[in-house]
GUNUKOL-413848 format. One record per residue (C-alpha): residue in three letters; x, y, z; residue number from 1. Coordinates in nm, 3 decimals, m for minus. Layout:
REM residues N
{res Ala	px X	py Y	pz Z	n NUM}
...
END
This chain:
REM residues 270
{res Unk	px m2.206	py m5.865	pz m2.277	n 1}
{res Unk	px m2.408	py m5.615	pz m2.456	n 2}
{res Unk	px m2.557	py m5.489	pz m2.091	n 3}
{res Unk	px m2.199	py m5.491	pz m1.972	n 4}
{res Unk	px m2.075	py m5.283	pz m2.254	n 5}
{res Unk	px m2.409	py m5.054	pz m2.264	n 6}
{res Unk	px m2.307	py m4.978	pz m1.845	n 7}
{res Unk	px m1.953	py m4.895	pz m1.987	n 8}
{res Unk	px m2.035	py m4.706	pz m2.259	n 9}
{res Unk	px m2.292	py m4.434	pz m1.989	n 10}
{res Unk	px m2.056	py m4.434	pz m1.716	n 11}
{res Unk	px m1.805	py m4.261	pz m1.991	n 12}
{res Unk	px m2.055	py m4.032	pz m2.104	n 13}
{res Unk	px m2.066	py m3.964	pz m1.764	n 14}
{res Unk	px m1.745	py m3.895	pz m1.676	n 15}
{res Unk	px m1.686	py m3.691	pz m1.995	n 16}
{res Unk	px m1.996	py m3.450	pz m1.925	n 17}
{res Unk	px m1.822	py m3.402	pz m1.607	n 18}
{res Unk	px m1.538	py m3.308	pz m1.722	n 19}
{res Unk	px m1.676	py m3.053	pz m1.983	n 20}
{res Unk	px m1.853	py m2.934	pz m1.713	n 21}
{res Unk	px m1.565	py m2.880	pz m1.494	n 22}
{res Unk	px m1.350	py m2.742	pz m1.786	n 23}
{res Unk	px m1.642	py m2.499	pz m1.870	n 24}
{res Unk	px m1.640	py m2.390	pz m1.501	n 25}
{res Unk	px m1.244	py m2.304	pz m1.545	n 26}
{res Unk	px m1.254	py m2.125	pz m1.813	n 27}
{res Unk	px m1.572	py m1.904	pz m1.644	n 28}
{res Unk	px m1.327	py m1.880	pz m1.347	n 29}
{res Unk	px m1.025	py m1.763	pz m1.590	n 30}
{res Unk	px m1.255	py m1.484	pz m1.714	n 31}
{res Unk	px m1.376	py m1.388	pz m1.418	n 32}
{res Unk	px m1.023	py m1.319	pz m1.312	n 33}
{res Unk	px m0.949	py m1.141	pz m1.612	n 34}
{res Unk	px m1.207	py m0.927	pz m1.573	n 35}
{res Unk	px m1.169	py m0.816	pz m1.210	n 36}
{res Unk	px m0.809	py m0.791	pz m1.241	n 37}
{res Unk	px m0.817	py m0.556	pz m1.555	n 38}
{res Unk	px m1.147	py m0.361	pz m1.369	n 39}
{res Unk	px m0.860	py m0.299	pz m1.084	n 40}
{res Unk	px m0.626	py m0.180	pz m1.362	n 41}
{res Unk	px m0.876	py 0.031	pz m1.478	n 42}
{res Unk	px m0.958	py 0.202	pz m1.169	n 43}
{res Unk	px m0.546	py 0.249	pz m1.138	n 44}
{res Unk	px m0.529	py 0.442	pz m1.469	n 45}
{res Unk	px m0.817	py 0.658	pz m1.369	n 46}
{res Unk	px m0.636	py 0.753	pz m1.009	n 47}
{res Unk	px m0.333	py 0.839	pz m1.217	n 48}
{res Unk	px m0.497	py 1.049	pz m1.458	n 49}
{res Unk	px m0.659	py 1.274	pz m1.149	n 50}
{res Unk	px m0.401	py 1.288	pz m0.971	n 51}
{res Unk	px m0.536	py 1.098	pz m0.669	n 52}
{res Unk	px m0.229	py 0.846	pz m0.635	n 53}
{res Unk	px 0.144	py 0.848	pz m0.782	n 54}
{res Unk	px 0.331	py 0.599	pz m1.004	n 55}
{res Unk	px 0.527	py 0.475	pz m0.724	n 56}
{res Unk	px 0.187	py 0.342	pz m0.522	n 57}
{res Unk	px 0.008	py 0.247	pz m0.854	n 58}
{res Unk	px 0.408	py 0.021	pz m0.925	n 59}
{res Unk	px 0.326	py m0.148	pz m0.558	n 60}
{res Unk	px m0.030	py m0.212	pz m0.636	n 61}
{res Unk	px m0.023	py m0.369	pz m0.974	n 62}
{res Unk	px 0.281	py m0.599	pz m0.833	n 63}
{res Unk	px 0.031	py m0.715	pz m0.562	n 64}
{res Unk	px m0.196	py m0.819	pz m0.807	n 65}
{res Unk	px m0.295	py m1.183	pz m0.785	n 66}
{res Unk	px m0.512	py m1.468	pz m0.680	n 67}
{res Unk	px m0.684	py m1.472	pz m0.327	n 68}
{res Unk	px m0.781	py m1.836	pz m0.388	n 69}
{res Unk	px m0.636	py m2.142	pz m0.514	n 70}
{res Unk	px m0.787	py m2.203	pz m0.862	n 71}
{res Unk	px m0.973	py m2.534	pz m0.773	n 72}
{res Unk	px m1.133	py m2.337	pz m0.444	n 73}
{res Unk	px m1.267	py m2.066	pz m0.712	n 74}
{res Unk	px m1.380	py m2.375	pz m0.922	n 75}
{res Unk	px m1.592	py m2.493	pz m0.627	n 76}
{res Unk	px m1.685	py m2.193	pz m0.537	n 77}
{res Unk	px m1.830	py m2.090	pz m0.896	n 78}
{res Unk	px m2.017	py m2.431	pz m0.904	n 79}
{res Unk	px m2.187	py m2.514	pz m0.581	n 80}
{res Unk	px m2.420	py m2.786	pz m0.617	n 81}
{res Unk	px m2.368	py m2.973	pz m0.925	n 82}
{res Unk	px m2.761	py m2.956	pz m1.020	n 83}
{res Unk	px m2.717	py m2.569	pz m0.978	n 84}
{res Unk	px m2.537	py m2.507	pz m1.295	n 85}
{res Unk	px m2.734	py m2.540	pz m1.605	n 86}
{res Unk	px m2.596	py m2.736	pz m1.912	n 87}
{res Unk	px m2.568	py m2.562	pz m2.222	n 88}
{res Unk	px m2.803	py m2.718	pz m2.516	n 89}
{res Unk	px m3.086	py m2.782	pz m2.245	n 90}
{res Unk	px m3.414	py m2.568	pz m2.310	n 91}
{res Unk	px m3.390	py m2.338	pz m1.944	n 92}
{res Unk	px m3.035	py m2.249	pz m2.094	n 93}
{res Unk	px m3.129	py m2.173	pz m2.410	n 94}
{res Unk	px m3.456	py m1.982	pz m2.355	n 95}
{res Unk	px m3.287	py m1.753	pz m2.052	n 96}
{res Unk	px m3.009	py m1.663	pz m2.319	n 97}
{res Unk	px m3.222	py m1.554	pz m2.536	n 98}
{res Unk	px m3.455	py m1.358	pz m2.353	n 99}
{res Unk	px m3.108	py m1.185	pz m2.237	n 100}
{res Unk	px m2.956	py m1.143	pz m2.586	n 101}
{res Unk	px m3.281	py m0.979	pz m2.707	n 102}
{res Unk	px m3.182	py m0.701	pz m2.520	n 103}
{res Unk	px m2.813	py m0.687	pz m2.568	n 104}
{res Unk	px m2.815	py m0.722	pz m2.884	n 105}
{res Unk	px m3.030	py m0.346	pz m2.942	n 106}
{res Unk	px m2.681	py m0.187	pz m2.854	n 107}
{res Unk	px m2.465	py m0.251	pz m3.209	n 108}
{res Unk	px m2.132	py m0.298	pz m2.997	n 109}
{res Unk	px m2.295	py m0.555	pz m2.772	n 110}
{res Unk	px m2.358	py m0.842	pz m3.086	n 111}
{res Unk	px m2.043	py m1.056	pz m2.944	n 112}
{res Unk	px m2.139	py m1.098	pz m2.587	n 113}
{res Unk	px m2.238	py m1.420	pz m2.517	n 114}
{res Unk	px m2.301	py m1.620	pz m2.209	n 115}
{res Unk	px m2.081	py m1.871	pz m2.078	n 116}
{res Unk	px m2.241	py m1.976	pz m1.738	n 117}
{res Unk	px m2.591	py m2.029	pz m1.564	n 118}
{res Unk	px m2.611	py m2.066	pz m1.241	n 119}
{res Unk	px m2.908	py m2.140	pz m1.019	n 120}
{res Unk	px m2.930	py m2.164	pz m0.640	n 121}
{res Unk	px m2.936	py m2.473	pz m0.438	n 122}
{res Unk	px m3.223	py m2.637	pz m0.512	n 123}
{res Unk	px m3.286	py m2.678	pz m0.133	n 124}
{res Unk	px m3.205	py m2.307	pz m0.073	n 125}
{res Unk	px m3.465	py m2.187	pz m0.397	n 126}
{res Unk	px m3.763	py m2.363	pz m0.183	n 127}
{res Unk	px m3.668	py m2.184	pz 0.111	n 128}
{res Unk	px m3.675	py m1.823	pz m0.014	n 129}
{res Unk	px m3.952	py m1.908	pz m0.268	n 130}
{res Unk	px m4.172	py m1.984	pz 0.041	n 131}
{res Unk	px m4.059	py m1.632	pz 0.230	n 132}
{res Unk	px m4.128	py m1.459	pz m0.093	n 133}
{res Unk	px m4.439	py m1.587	pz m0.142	n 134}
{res Unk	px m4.505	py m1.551	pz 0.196	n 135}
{res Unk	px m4.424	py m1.191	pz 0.131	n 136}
{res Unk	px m4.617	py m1.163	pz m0.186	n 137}
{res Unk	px m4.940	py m1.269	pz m0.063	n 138}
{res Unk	px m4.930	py m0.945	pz 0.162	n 139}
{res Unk	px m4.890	py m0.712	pz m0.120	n 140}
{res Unk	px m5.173	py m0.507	pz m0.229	n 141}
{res Unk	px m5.180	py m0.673	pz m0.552	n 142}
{res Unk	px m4.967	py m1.036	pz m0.491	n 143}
{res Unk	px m4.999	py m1.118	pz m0.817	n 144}
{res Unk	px m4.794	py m0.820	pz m0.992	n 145}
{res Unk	px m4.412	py m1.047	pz m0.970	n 146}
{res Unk	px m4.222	py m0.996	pz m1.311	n 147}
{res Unk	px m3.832	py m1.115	pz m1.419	n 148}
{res Unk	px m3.606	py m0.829	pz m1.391	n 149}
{res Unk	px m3.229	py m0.781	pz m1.333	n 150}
{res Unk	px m3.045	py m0.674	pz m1.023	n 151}
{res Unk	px m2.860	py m0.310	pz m1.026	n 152}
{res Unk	px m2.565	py m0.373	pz m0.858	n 153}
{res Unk	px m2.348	py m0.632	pz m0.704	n 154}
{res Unk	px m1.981	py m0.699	pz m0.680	n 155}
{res Unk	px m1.855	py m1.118	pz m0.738	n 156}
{res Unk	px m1.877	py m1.221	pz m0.391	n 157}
{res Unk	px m2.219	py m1.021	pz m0.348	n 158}
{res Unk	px m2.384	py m1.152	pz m0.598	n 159}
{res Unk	px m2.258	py m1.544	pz m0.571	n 160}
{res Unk	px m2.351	py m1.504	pz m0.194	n 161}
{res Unk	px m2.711	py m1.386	pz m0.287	n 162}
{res Unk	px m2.770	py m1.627	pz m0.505	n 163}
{res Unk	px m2.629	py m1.895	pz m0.249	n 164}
{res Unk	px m2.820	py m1.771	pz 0.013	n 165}
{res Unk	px m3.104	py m1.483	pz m0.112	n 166}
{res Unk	px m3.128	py m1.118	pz m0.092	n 167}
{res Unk	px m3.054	py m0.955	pz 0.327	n 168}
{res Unk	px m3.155	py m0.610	pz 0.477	n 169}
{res Unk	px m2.747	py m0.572	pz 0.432	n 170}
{res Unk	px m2.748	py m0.569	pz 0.070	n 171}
{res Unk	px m2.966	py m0.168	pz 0.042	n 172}
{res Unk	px m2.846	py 0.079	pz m0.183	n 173}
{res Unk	px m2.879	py 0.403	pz m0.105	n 174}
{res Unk	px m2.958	py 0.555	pz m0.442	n 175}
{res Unk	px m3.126	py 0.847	pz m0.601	n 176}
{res Unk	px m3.496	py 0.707	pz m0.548	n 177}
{res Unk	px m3.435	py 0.575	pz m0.191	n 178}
{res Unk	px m3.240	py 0.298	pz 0.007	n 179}
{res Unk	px m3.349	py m0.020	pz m0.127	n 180}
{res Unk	px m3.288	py m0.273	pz m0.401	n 181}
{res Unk	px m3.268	py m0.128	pz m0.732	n 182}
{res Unk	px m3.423	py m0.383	pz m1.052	n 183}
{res Unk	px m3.501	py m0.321	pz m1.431	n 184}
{res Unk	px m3.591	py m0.470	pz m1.712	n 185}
{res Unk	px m3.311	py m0.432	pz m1.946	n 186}
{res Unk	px m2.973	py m0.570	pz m1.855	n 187}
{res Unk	px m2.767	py m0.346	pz m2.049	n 188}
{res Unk	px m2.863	py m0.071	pz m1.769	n 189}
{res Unk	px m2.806	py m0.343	pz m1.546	n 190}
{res Unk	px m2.475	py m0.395	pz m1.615	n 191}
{res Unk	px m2.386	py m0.059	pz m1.537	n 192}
{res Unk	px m2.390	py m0.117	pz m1.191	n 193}
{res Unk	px m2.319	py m0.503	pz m1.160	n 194}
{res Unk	px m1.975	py m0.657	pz m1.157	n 195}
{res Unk	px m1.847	py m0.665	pz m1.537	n 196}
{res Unk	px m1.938	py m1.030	pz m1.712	n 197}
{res Unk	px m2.217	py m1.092	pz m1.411	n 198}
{res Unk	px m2.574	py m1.053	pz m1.380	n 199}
{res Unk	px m2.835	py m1.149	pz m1.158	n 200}
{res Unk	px m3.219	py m1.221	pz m1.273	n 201}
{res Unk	px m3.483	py m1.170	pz m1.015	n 202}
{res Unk	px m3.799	py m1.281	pz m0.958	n 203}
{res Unk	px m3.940	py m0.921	pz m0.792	n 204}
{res Unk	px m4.248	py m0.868	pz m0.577	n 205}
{res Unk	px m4.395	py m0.534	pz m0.781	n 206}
{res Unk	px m4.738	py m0.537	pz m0.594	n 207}
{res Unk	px m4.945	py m0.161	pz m0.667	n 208}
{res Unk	px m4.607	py 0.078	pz m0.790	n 209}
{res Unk	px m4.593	py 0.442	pz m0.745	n 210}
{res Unk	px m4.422	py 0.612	pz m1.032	n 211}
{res Unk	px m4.187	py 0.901	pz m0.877	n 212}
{res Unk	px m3.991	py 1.124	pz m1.037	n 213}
{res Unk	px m3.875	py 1.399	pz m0.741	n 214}
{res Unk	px m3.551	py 1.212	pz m0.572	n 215}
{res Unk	px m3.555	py 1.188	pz m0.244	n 216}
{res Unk	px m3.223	py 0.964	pz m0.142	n 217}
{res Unk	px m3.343	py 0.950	pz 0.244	n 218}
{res Unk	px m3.674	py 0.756	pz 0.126	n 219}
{res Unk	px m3.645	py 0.444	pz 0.286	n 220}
{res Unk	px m4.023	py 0.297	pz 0.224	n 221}
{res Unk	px m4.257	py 0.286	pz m0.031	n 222}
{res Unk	px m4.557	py 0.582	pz m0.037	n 223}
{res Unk	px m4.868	py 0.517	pz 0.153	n 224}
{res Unk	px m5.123	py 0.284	pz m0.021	n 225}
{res Unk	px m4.786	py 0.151	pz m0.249	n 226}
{res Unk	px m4.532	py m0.180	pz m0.223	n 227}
{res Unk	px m4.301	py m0.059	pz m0.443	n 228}
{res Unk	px m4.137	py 0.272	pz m0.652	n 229}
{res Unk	px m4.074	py 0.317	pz m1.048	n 230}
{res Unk	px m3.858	py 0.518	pz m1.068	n 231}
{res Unk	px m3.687	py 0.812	pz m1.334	n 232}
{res Unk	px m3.369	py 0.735	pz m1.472	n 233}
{res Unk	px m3.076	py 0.729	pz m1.220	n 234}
{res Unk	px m2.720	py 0.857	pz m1.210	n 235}
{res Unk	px m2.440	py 0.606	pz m1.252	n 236}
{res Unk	px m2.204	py 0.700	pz m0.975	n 237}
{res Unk	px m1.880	py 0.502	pz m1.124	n 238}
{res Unk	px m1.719	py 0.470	pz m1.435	n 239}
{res Unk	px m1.758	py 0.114	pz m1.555	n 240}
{res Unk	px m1.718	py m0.058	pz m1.899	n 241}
{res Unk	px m2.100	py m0.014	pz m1.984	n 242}
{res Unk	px m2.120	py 0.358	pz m1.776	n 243}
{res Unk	px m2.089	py 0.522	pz m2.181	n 244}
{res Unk	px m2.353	py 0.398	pz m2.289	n 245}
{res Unk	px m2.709	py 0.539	pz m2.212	n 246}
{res Unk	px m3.032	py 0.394	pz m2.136	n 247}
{res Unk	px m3.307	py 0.595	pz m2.000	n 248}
{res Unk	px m3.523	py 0.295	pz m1.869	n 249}
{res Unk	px m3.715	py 0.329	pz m1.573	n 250}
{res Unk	px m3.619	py 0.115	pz m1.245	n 251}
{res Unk	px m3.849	py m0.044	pz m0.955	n 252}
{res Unk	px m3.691	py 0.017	pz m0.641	n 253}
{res Unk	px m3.801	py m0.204	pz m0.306	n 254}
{res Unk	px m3.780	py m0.200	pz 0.023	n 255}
{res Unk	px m3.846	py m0.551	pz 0.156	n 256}
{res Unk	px m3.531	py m0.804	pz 0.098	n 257}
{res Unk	px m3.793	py m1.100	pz 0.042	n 258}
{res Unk	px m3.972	py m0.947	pz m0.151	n 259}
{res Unk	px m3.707	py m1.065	pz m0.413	n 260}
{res Unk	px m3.567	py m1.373	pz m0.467	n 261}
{res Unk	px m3.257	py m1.490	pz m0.704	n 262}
{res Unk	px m3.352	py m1.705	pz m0.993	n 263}
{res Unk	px m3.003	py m1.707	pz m1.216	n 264}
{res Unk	px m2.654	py m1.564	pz m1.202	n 265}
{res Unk	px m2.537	py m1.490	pz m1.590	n 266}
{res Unk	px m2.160	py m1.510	pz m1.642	n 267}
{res Unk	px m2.089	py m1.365	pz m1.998	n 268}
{res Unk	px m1.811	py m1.276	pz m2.201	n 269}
{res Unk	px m1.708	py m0.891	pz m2.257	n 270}
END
């Protein structure tokens, strides 16, 4: 009886984590829609106040504002694999919100944003890309220079695609420094140029870095004897919910797809 009830009792606990999980998921969903639907408003307002479209168009456009995907496809979509979505009180969770929050936290305004979702890849897909990268690595003139850093840039699908399936030659910027992948260490001047409410941590491939500080937006390779760029600050080209504030940190800039590989997706609350 007691083994009976003992089975009972687990497959509840079960069934309940799953469905925390699942709520958890939907209300990440929720705010993701929220957010991209009042980024599209935002963008609206700014048209309007240059001039660029009229109040008639704008009307049409806000009315066509809705869902592309049934909720429980978006659900799906967000979770993946069920082992790819860390659970909250574990110590991975805790420790990659805090290193984040360390950050955040510098900028007074920033003290309420917290994260609501982890996401990892595939477990499969990680050992994949971890053996390209290394691969990769191990031909850099110094392989074991690799440090954490966040992604600069990235709309939703981009960055839930990388992370499903790593970083492609499709995915270079062409920025102030050069056409590459943009990284740094702070995600504050991440999030200037990421989706609002997501950000994607990195495992990067620094090898020997040249610092530069001449722009040269047709550089498409690192300097002779180099794997990688530091760069000076760079220019936000949009106007996004983070684009007032300032932060003059420095950015490595590559030119190799693997030689960075996805570690976690951060959905937060703004």
């Amino acid at each position: 009886i007691n083994a009976e009830y003992g089975g009972t009792q687990e497959t509840t606990i079960n069934s309940l984590t799953m469905e925390i999980d699942r709520l958890r998921l939907s209300k990440g969903v929720c705010e993701r829609e929220f957010r991209e639907y009042r980024a599209q408003v935002r963008s609206m307002l700014s048209r309007l106040r240059e001039g660029k479209e009229d109040f008639d168009a704008a009307e049409n456009e806000l009315m066509q504002l809705t869902l592309l995907e049934p909720k429980d496809n978006l659900v799906k979509a967000v979770s993946g694999d069920s082992d790819s979505v860390l659970q909250v009180g574990e110590e991975e969770y805790r420790t990659i919100e805090d290193e984040f929050r360390a950050e955040v936290c510098k900028v007074p305004s920033y003290h309420t944003i917290r994260i609501s979702i982890i996401e990892k890849p595939n477990p499969k897909k990680a050992n994949q890309l971890l053996t390209s990268f290394n691969v990769r690595c191990n031909a850099l003139r110094d392989p074991n220079l690799r440090t954490r850093l966040y992604y600069c840039g990235g709309k939703a699908g981009t960055l839930h695609r990388i992370l499903r399936e790593g970083f492609q030659a499709k995915d270079m910027v062409a920025g102030d420094y050069g056409i590459g992948l943009y990284f740094t260490q702070n995600p504050v001047r991440a999030m200037q140029y990421s989706e609002p409410g997501l950000l994607l941590m990195c495992e990067v491939g620094i090898g020997m870095a040249e610092s530069v500080l001449k722009m040269d937006k047709s550089r498409n390779r690192p300097p002779v004897g180099y794997d990688s760029v530091l760069t000076g600050d760079r220019n936000v080209d949009h106007v996004g919910i983070y684009s007032h504030q300032r932060h003059n940190e420095l950015q490595y800039l590559i030119f190799d797809s693997t030689q960075a590989i996805p570690l976690y997706l951060l959905c937060f609350n703004i």
